[in-house]
C-alpha positions in Angstrom: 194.4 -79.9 -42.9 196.1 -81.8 -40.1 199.7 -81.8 -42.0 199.3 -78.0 -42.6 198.3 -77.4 -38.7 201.7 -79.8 -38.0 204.1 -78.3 -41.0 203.1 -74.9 -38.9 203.7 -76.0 -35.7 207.0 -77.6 -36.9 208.3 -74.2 -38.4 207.1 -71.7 -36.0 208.1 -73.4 -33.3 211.4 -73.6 -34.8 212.4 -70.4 -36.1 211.1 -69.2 -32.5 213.5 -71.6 -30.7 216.0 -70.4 -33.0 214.7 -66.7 -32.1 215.5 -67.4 -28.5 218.9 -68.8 -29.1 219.9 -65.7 -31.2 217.9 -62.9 -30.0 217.4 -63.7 -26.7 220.7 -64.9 -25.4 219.4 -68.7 -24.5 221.3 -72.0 -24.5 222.7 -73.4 -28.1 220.7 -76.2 -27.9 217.4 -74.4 -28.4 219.1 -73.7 -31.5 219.4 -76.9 -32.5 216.1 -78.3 -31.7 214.9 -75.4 -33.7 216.7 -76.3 -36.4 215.4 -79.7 -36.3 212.2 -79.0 -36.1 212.6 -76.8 -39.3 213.8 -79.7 -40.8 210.8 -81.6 -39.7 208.6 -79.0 -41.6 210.2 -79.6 -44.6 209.4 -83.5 -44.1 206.1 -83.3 -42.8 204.9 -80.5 -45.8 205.7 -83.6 -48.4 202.9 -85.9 -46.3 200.2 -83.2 -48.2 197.9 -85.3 -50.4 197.5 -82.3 -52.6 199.2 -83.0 -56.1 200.9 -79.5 -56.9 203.8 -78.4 -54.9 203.5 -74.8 -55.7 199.9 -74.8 -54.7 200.3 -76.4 -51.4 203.1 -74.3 -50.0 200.8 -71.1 -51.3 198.0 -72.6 -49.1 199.9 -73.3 -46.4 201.5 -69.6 -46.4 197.8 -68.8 -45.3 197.5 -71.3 -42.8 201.1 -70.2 -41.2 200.2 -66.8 -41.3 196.9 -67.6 -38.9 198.8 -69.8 -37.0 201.4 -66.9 -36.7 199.1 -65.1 -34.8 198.1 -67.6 -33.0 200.9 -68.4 -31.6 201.7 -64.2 -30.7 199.1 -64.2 -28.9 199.6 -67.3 -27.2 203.2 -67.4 -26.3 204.2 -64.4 -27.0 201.4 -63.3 -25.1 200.5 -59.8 -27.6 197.0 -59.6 -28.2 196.3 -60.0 -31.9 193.9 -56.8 -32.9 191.3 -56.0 -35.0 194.0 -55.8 -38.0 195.4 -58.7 -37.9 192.5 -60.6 -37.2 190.9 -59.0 -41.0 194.2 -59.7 -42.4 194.2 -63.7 -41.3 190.4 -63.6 -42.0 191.4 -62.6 -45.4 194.4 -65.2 -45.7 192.0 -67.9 -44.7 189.3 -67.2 -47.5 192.8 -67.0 -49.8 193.4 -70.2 -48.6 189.7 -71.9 -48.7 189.8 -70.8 -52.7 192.8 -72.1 -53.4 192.4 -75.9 -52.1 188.3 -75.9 -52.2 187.5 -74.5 -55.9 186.5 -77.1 -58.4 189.3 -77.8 -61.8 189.6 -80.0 -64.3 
């Protein structure tokens, strides 16, 4: 669970650096570090101990969505509502199924 919480923070962080360069008018270099980190994400997502690709990066799109709003209410400083907290609720259990269920 660790590499999905850093694989999150790699990519969020970076597309929102890149956000700021683009959107918001700051320095170039945000831009860069945000592309870096998105490179990072890509790295640190192969560090997964999971043995399906596909079924990792569907997992993950659970745990980056909860982080997403994690990280709008805490930088971005909007107050997640009852809506999204149902829908991340909901994304988590998705999540919990797909890594936690027993196969062969």
């Amino acid at each position: 669970m660790i590499m999905f919480l850093l694989a999150g923070i790699a990519e969020i962080g970076g597309g929102y650096l890149i956000w700021l360069w683009l959107r918001e008018g700051k320095p170039y270099y945000l831009g860069i570090g945000g592309a870096i980190l998105l490179a990072l994400y890509g790295i640190v997502a192969t560090f997964q101990t999971f043995p399906s690709f596909g079924r990792v990066y569907a997992a993950y799109g659970g745990v980056f969505i909860i982080l997403s709003v994690l990280w709008g209410w805490g930088v971005d400083r909007k107050t997640p509502d009852l809506y999204d907290w149902v829908g991340a609720s909901i994304c988590l259990i998705g999540v919990s199924v797909m890594l936690f269920s027993p196969r062969q």
